[in-house]
N, C-alpha and C positions, 0 to 999 in steps of 0.2 A: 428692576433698576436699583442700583446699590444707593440709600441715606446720604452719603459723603458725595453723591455728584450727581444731581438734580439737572446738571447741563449735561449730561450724556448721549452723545447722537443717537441716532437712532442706527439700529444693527443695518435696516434695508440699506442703509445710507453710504455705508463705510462698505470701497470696494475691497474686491477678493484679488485685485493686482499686488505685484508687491509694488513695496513704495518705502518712505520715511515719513513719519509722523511726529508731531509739536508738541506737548503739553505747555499752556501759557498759564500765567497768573493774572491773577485782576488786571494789573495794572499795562500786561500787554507782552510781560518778558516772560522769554521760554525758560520754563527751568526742566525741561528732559527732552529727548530728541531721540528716535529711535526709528530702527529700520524694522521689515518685516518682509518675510516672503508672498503673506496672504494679510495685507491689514486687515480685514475683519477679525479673524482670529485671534490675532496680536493684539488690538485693540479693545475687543471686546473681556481680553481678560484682565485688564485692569478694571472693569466695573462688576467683580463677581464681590460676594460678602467681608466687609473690610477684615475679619479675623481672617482670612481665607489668604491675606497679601500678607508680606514681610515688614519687618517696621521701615524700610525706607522706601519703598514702593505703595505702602499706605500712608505716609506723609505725602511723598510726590501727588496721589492723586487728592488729596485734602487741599494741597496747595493750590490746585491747579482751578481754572476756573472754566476753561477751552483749552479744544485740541483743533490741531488741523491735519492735513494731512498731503502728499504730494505723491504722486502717482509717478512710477519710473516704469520700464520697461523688461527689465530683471533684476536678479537678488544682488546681482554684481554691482549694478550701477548702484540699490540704494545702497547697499556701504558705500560707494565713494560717496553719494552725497551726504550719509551720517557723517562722515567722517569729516564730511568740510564745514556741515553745519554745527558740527560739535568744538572744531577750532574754532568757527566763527563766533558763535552765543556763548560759551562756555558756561553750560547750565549746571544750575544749582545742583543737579542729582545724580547726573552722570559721573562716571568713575573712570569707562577707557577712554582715552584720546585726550585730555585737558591734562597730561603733564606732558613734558617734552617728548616722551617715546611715541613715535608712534610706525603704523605700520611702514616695511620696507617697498623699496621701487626696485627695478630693473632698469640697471644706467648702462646705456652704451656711448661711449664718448667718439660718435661720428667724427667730430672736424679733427680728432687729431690724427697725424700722420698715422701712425698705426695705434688703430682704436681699440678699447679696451671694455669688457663686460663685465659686469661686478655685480653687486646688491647695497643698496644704501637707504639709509634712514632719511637722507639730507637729500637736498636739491639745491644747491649751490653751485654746482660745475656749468659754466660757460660751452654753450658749443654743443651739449651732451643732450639725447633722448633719453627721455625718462615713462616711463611705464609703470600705470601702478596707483596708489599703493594696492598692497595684494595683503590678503587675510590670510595666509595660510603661508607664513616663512618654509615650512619644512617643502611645503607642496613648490613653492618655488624654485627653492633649492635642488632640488629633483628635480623637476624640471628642465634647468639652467642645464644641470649637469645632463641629460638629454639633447636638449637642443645644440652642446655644442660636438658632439658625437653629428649631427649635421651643417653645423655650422661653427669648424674649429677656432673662435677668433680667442683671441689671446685674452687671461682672465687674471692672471697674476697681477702683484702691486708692478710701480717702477722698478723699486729696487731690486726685484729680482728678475726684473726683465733686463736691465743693466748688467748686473752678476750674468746672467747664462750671455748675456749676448758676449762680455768679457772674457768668459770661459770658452766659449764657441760651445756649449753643451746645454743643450735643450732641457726644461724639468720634467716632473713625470708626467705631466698634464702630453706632451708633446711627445714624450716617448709611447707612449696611449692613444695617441691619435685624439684628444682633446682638445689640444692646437696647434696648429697649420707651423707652429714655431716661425714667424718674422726674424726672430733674434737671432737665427741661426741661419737665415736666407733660403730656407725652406723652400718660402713664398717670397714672392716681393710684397713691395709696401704696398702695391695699388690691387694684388690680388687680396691680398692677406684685408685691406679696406673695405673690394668686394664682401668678400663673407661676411663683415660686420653689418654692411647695410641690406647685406639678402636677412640676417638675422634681425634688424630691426624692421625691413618691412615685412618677415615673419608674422613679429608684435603688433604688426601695426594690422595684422587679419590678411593681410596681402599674397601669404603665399603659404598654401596647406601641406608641400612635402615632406615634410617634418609628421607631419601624423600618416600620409598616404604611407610613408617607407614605414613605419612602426604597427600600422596594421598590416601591413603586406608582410613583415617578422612576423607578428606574430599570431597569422592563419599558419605560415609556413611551420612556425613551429609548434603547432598544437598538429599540422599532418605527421609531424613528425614523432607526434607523442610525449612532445616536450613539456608537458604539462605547465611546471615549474615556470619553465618561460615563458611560456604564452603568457604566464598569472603575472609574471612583474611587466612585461610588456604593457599586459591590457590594465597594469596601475599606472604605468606611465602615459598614457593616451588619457586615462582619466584624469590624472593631473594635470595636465597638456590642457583640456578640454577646460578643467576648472579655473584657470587665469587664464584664459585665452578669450572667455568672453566679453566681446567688444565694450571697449569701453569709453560710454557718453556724458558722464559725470567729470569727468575730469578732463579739462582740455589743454595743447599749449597754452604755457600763459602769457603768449602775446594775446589771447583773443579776448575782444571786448566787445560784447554784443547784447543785446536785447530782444529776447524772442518772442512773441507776441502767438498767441493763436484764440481763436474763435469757435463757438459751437453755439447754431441758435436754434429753436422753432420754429412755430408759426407768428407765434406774437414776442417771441422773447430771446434775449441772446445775453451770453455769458462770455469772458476777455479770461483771458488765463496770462500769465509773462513768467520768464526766466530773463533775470539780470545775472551775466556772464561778466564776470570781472576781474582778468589775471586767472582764468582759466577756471575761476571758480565758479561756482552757481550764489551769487552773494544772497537772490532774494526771489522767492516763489508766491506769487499773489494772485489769486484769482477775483473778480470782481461781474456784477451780474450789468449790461447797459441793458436801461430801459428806457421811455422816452413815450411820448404820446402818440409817434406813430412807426409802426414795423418801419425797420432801416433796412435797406438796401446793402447788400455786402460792399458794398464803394462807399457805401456812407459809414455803414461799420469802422472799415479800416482807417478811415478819414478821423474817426471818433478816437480811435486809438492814439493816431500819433496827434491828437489836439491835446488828450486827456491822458495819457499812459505814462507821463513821466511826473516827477514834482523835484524839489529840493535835493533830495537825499539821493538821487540817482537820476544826475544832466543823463542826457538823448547817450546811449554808446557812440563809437566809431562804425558799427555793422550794428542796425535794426534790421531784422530777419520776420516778416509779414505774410499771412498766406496768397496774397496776393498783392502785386504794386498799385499805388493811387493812382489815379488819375493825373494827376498834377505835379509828380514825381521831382521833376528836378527844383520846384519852387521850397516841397518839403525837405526834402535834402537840406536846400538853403538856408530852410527857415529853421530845422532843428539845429544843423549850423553854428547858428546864431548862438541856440540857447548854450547849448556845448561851451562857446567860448566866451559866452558873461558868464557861466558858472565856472570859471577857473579851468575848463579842460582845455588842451590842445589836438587840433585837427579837427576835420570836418566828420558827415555823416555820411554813409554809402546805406542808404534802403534797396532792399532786395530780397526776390524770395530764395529761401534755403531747398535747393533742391537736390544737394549728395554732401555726402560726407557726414562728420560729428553734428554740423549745422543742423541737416536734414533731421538726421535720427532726436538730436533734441528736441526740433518744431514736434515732431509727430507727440514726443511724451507731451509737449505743451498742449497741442489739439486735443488730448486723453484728458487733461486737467481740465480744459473746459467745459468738454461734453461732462465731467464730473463734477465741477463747480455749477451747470446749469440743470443737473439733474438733482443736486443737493439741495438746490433753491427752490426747484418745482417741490421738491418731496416737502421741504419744512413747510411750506405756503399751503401745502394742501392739509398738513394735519395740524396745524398751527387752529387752536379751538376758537379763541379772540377769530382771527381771519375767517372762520366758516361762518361763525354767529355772524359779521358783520357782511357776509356776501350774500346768505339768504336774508336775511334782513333786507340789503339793497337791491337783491335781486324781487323781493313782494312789491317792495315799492313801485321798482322801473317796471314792473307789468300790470302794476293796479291792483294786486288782491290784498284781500281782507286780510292777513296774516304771512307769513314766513311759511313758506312750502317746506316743513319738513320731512316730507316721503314726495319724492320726484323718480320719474318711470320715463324714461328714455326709450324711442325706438329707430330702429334704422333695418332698414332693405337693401340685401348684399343679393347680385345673380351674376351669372355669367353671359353674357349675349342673350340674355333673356333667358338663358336656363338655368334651372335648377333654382329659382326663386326662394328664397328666405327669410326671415326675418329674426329678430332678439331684441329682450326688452332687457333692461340692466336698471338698477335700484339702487337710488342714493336716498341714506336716511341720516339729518343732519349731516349733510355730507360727506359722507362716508361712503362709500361701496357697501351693499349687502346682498353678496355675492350668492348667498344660497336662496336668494329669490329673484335671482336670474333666472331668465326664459326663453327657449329658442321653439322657431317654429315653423314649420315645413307650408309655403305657402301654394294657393293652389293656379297655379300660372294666371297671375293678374298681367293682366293689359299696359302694366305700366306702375310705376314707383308709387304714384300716385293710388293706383286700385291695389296695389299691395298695404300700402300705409294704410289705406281705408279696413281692410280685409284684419290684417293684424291688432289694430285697434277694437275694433269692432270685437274681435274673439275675446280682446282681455276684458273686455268692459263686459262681456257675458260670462266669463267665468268670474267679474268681483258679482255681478246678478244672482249668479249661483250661490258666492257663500255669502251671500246676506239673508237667502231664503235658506239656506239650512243651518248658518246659524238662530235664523228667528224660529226655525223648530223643534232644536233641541230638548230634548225632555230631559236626559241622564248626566247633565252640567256642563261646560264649555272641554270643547275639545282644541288638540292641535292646529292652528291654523295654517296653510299654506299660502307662499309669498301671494296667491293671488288675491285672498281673501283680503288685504290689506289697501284701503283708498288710496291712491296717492293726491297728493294736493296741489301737485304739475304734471301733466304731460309736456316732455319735450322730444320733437324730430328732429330728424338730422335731415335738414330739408330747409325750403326759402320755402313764398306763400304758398305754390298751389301743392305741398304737402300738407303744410299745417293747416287748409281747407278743407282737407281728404278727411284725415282728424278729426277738426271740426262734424263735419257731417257725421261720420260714426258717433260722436256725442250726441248728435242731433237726435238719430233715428233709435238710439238707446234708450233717450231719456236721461241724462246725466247729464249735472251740471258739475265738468271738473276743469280747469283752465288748462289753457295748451301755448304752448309756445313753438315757433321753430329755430335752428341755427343754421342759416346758411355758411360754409364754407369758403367761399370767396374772399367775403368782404366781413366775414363774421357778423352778419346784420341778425337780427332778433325780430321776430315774424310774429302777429298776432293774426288771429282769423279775420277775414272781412276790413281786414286795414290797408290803405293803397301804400305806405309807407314805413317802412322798419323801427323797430327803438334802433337807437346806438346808445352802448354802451363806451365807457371810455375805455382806453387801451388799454390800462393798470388799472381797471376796476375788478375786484374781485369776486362780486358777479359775473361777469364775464369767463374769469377763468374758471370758475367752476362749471358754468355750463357748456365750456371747452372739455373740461374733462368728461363732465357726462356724457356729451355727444360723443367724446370719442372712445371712450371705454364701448357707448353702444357700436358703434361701428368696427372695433374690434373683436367684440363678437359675432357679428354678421358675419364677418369676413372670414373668421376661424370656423363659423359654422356651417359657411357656404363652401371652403375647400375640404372641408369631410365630406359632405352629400358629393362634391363632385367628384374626389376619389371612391367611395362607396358603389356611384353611378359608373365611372368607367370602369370599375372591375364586373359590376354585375353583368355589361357590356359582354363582356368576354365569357364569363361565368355561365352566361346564356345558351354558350356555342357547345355543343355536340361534344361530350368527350372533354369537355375544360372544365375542369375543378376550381376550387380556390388556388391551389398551389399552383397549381397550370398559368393560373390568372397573372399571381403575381410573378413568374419567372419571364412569362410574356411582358408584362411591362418593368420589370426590373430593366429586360435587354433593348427593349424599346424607346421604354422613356414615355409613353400615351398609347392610347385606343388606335390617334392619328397614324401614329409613326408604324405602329400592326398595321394598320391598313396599309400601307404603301409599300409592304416587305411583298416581293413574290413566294410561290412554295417554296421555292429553295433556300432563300434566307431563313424563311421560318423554322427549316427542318434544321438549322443548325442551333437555334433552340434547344436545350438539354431535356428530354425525355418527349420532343416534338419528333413523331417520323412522320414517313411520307404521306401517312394515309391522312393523319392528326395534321397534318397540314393544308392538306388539301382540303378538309373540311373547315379550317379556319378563314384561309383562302373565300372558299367562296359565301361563308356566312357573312362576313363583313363587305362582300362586295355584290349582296344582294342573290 
């Protein structure tokens, strides 16, 4: 971690999407703004050794106090967004976009009579689709000059479309087949219109023949041995392809909207928004609702539009929600309201986004949240304050003499009763310590219960064992293994009559080590011999810790019980007369299970690659007794 930024997220934390990211100062203003393909990357190399940075790129991160970051969908979009949020903040460090230049659009002037395609810096024209902006003028340009080889519409200014029309003589754009020439009645005015609007819903991703004819060129002329042309062809398809990606950043800017999306837990749920305003993305915030008890997704969204707005940005005209409230047209009404005491004009229309720009921006919103609520869990769990103050509260709410700083997790994962399993997983100071994790092949108990008994029982014999070999060392202390190590919790993943089962294996051991369980359900907290659970509160952070331990343990059950049961159904097969490993796997590659072999006749089977009729028939009737 670089001296100069003590606030530095943590690497797990910063996604590998691309995106745009913030650099803020104390006081809350952004002074840099930047896109990236893979933010982790890009992010992470501003915290490498400050001589290792440039002199303004080592001020910017001295300056800076937080970053934040916004999750988009491709590299295209975050340029449009750098580039709106770079007008909007106009921050202390950045260099492109904060003077008047900036990147060009793709204008086609629909409403007028005979409509006209050009490239413009500005957005000014009445009436006209604009497209854009695009990073790569020359790619453009190329481009332009491709598409209208399918889509001849007219490119030149007025005044020279006035002149040829005067002349009755077409320019070279027209004698070239570049445009359909109107001026010269080529075309009429409503065909010559057609072309412009097949060229804009081109742009708008509507219509792919423009690349279908230029790959259909240029196969044709690479049969031909046209080398040469295939090679500009297939640069022109790449350029084509390169601004043609859809694009969700920038939208008409009649639209004003607010998009709202959700990502929750079990106990926990995170709000992500997009404030759309004039087409722009004015304001990206994500925020974590918490509250004393899990909310219902109706209550959720109910929270949002209570709490989702303030001063600096009334209710829009279109609130975009992943789903409608209950109460729909009262809310309507009532954000309404707010809209017009804050100065704005028109009402609210709530609704969910389900096509279009609308659609594709909820979805990057939904990305923001499940990313704003996994930011939240991450910091919480490694935050050192937070862990000191959860085992602490967690010795209390169970009674023991001290703070459990070695806790031992267990949970029982099987399949219909087969293949039985179990894992124990290890938190020290809460932490994970992963290499004294332990999985373990159970021997067909009766029940979750005589597995919990069974797997406890074995670990509590293997710490028996190294307490006798260490109290017999003669030659000085050697390596210990995770087992050798007390833990000063047992926790199940279980209600009472596991954490009993438990118990009892302490009983008949001889050991006196406390045990807790976590039911699932209702997240109740189980002691042995008690008719009644602790509850912990909702936002207590004992609680969430032994959310995490339980469910780390159950994640390795889980991982550990579908290896045994693929291991078991190849061995399955493995068994059979003439079946190899590689046999095994080409049988269930084409199958898909043990089940789905058993239900093939010999003639399916024999179409198996390296299965004939005899090797068939032998599989045939292995599996079917």
């Amino acid at each position: 971690m670089s001296l100069i930024a003590p606030w530095r997220p943590r690497t797990a934390d910063i996604p590998t999407q691309p995106g745009v990211y913030r650099f803020l100062d104390e006081k809350g203003t952004v002074v840099y703004v930047g896109k990236a393909k893979n933010l982790r990357n890009r992010v992470t190399s501003y915290f490498v050794s400050p001589e290792r940075l440039i002199d303004r790129t080592r001020r910017m991160v001295q300056t800076a106090r937080s970053i934040d970051w916004t999750v988009v969908q491709t590299e295209r979009a975050a340029l449009q967004l750098e580039y709106a949020w770079i007008k909007q903040y106009q921050p202390e460090f950045n260099i492109r976009f904060r003077d008047d230049k900036s990147y060009p659009y793709l204008v086609v002037t629909v409403s007028d009579d005979i409509p006209r395609v050009f490239l413009s810096r500005r957005k000014d024209i009445k009436g006209a689709k604009y497209f854009g902006p695009f990073a790569n003028s020359w790619a453009l340009k190329d481009t332009l000059s491709t598409l209208l080889r399918a889509f001849p519409v007219r490119s030149c200014t007025q005044s020279v479309y006035r002149r040829a029309k005067r002349q009755a003589r077409p320019c070279l754009l027209g004698d070239i087949g570049k445009c359909a020439a109107p001026c010269v009645d080529r075309v009429s005015p409503e065909e010559h219109k057609a072309l412009a609007l097949g060229l804009a819903a081109f742009m708008d991703g509507k219509d792919d023949r423009v690349l279908d004819t230029l790959r259909y060129d240029m196969i044709q002329a690479a049969e031909r041995l046209d080398f040469e042309k295939a090679a500009k062809l297939r640069d022109r398809i790449d350029a084509i392809e390169t601004i043609m990606v859809k694009n969700t950043m920038v939208l008409d800017e009649a639209v004003d909207a607010d998009i709202f999306g959700i990502a929750t837990d079990d106990l926990h749920a995170a709000a992500y928004v997009f404030r759309v305003r004039g087409g722009r993305i004015r304001q990206a915030r994500g925020w974590v609702l918490d509250g004393e008890e899990p909310l219902s997704e109706a209550e959720l969204i109910e929270t949002l539009l209570r709490d989702g707005f303030d001063d600096s940005f009334p209710p829009a005209r279109v609130v975009a929600l992943p789903r409608l409230p209950e109460s729909h047209g009262v809310w309507q009404e009532r954000l309404g309201q707010v809209r017009q005491e804050q100065g704005e004009r028109g009402g609210v229309e709530i609704r969910v986004a389900k096509r279009g720009d609308l659609a594709s921006l909820a979805e990057t919103v939904r990305i923001n949240a499940r990313q704003t609520l996994q930011s939240f869990l991450s910091k919480r769990s490694t935050d050192v304050v937070a862990r000191s103050a959860a085992l602490a509260e967690l010795g209390e709410a169970l009674g023991l003499p001290e703070a459990p700083l070695r806790i031992e997790c267990f949970d029982v994962s099987h399949l219909g009763g087969e293949n039985p399993v179990a894992a124990m997983v290890v938190f020290e100071d809460g932490i994970p310590r992963k290499d004294h994790y332990r999985k373990f092949a159970l021997d067909a108990p009766q029940d979750d219960t005589a597995g919990i008994y069974e797997v406890v029982s074995r670990r509590l014999r293997r710490l028996q064992e190294g307490s006798v070999e260490a109290a017999g060392e003669q030659d000085g202390p050697r390596q210990k293994s995770g087992f050798a190590y007390p833990p000063g919790l047992l926790v199940i993943d279980g209600g009472q009559p596991q954490v009993n089962a438990a118990k009892r294996a302490l009983d008949d051991s001889g050991m006196d080590i406390a045990v807790c369980g976590l039911a699932k359900r209702l997240e109740e907290v189980w002691l042995p011999g008690r008719d009644f659970p602790v509850i912990l509160p909702r936002s207590s952070e004992a609680l969430f810790l032994l959310q995490r331990v339980r469910d780390e343990a159950h994640r390795a059950a889980i991982s550990y019980q579908r290896s045994t049961r693929k291991r078991s159904l190849k061995s399955e097969l493995v068994d059979i007369p003439g079946v190899g490993e590689a046999m095994a796997n080409a049988l269930l590659k084409t199958f898909g299970s043990v089940a789905q072999v058993r239900t093939a006749d010999v003639e399916t089977l024999q179409k198996v690659p390296g299965v004939g009729k005899k090797l068939a028939q032998t599989i045939f009737t292995s599996l079917h007794g």
